[in-house]
N, C-alpha and C positions, 0 to 999 in steps of 0.2 A: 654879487654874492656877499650876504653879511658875514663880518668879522667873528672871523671863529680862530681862538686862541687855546696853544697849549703850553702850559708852564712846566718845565723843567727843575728841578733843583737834586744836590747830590751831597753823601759826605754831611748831614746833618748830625751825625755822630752823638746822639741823643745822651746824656746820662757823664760823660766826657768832661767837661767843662762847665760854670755856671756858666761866663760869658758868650759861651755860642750854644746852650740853652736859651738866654735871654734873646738871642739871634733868632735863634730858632722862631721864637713865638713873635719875636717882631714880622717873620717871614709869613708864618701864619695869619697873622693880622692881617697883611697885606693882601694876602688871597681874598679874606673875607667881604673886606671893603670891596677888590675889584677882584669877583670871581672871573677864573679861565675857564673854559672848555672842558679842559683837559689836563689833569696832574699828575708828572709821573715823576716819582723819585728814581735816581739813579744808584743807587745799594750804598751801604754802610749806614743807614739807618739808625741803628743801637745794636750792641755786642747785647748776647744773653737775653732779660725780661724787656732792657729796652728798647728792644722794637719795637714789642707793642707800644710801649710806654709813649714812645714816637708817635705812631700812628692814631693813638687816641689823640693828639693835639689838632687833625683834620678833619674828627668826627663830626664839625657843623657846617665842613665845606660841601655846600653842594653840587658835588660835579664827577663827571667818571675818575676816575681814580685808578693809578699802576703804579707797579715796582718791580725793581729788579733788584737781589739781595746784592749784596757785597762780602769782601771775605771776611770783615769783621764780623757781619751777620752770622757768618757759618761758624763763629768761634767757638769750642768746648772745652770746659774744664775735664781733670781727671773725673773718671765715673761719674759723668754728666748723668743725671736723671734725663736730660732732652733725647741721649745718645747721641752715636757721633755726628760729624759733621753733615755726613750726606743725610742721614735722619734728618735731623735740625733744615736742610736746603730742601728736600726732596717733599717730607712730611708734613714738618711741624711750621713753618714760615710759610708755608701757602694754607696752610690754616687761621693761623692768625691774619694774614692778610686778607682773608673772604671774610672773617669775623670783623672786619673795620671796612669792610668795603672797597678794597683795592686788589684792583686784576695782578694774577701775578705773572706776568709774562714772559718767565723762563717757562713756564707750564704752556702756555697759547699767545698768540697773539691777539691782538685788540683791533677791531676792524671796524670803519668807519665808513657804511655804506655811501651814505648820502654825501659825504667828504671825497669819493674814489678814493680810500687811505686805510692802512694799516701802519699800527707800531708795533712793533717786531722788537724782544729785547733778551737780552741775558746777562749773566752776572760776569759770561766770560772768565777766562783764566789765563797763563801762562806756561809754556812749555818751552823758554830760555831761546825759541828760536831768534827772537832780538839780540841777540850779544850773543852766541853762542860761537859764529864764527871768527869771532875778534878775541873772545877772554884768554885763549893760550897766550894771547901778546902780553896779559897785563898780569897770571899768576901762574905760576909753577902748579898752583894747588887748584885750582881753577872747579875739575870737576867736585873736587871735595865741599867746594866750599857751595856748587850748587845742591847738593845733596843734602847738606846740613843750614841752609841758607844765610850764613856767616858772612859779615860782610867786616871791614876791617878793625870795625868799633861794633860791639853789638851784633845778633842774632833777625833778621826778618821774624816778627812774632808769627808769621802765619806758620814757621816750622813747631811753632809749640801749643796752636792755638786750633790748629786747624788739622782733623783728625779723622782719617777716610780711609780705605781701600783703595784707593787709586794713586799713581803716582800723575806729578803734575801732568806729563804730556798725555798720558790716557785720560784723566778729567776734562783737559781743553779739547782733545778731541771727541770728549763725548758731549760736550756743551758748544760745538762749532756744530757739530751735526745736528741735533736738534735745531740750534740757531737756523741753520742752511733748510731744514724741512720748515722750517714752521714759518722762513721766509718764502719756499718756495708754496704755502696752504695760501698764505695771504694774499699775494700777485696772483694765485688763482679768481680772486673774492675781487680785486679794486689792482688800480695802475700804478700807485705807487705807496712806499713806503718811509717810514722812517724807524731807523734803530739806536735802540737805547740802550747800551752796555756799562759794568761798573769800570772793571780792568779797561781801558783804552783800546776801541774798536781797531787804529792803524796806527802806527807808528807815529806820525804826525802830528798824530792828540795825545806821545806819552811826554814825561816831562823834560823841560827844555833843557837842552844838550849845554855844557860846561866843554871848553876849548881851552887847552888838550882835554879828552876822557880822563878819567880816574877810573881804578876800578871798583868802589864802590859803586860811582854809576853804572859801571855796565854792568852789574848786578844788578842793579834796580832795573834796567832794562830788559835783561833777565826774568825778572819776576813779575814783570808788566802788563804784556800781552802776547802777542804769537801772530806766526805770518799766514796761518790757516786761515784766520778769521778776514781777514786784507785779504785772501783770496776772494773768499763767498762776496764780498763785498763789490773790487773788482768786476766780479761773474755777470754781479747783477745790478752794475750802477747805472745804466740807464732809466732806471726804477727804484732806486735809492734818490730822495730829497736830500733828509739829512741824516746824521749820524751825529749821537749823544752821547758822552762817557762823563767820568768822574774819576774816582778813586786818587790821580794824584795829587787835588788840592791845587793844582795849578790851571787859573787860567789859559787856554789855548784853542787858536782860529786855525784852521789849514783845511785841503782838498785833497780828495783823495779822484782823483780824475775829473769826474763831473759832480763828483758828493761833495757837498758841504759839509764840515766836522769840527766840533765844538768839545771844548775839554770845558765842561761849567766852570772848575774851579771851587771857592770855599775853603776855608779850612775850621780847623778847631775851636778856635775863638770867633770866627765870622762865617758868612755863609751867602750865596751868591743863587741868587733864580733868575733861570732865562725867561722871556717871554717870548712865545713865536706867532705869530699872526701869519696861521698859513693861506687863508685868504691873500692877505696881500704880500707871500713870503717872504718880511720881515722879521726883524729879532733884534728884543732889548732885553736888557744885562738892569738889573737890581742890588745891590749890595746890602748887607743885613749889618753893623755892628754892633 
């Protein structure tokens, strides 16, 4: 079987920083010279105009093309003309993504007949059930502070940015659900899969644990991922390859039974693309400064 590759990258946070703009396009570069297969970014893209702005930087790569947003993506100001956030996820970012040529697969999955393979992805969320049964140990005020996302220094912006109808655990459960059908459409089509999530598909891939806890971490654990998703996962890893996240900027390797699960990593100033060569299923690591 010839080498067929799909590249990975997350957290390119467009518009943010020069220095991981200039990242960025060095990343870009790199595609050019040696094009993948297959490109999927893992969300946080650009807040607001720049995701587009982002995704015009791939307009000469020729190759199939995905994403999954992030929650920076869903951000909105007061009296957003976009409207709120789920407008902005549901509408208007899988518009702009058909318009640059990238599947958006919180919408469908991407299925690779002649591969037996489907990627399978979503922006994911959180519903505090990571730290939820620990936090009475670490605050008196515990449920307050998840309500208001307050952590001991500072605010999580997604309580001021991020602007829906839904409360967290009804979003992640309505973005696990989909995830779980649109896994289960795939594995109808081909044998196996991989998923690409922003928030951190299991526990394994959120960021590395600090000995004793604090409770800002368990906050951030909190606001991470959810043990729904680590179920569907579970359910169906006989048929899960691998598993892609991002969002906490931290590189990380771990298993989630038989799956393999990769945190990419990157951050604000630099920026990090896996390479997978699922032919011969391998994976190399690139760094962008």
């Amino acid at each position: 079987m010839p080498d067929w590759t799909i590249a990975i990258t997350a957290d390119l946070h467009w518009g943010i920083r020069p220095q991981g703009d200039a990242a960025t396009r060095r990343l870009v570069a790199a595609l050019e010279c040696q094009p993948p297969d297959v490109l999927v970014l893992a969300g946080d893209v650009g807040a607001g105009d720049d995701f587009e702005r982002c995704l015009e930087l791939f307009a000469s790569l020729p190759v199939r093309k995905a994403l999954v947003p992030g929650n920076h993506d869903v951000w909105v100001m007061d009296n957003d003309s976009r409207g709120d956030s789920w407008q902005v996820y549901s509408e208007l970012l899988p518009r702009i993504s058909a318009k640059h040529g990238f599947h958006y697969l919180d919408h469908a999955p991407l299925v690779f007949p002649e591969m037996n393979l489907a990627i399978v992805g979503s922006m994911n969320w959180y519903d505090y059930s990571w730290a939820i049964a620990e936090l009475p140990k670490f605050a008196a005020d515990w449920d307050e502070r998840l309500r208001t996302k307050r952590f001991l220094r500072g605010r999580h912006n997604d309580a001021r940015f991020v602007r829906w109808s839904f409360t967290d655990a009804s979003m992640t459960a309505k973005l696990v659900t989909t995830l779980e059908n649109q896994l289960r459409e795939a594995l109808q089509q081909v044998d196996k899969a991989i998923v690409v999530t922003h928030h951190p598909a299991f526990f394994g891939l959120n960021y590395p644990s600090v000995v004793p806890p604090h409770l800002d971490q368990m906050l951030w654990r909190a606001f991470s991922g959810n043990r729904s998703l680590e179920q569907v996962l579970e359910r169906n890893a006989d048929r899960i390859a691998f598993v892609f996240s991002g969002h906490t900027h931290k590189e990380r390797e771990n298993v989630l039974g038989k799956i393999r699960g990769f945190n990419i990593g990157g951050d604000y100033e630099w920026k990090r693309l896996l390479m997978l060569n699922w032919s011969q299923q391998t994976l190399a690591a690139s760094e962008f400064r």
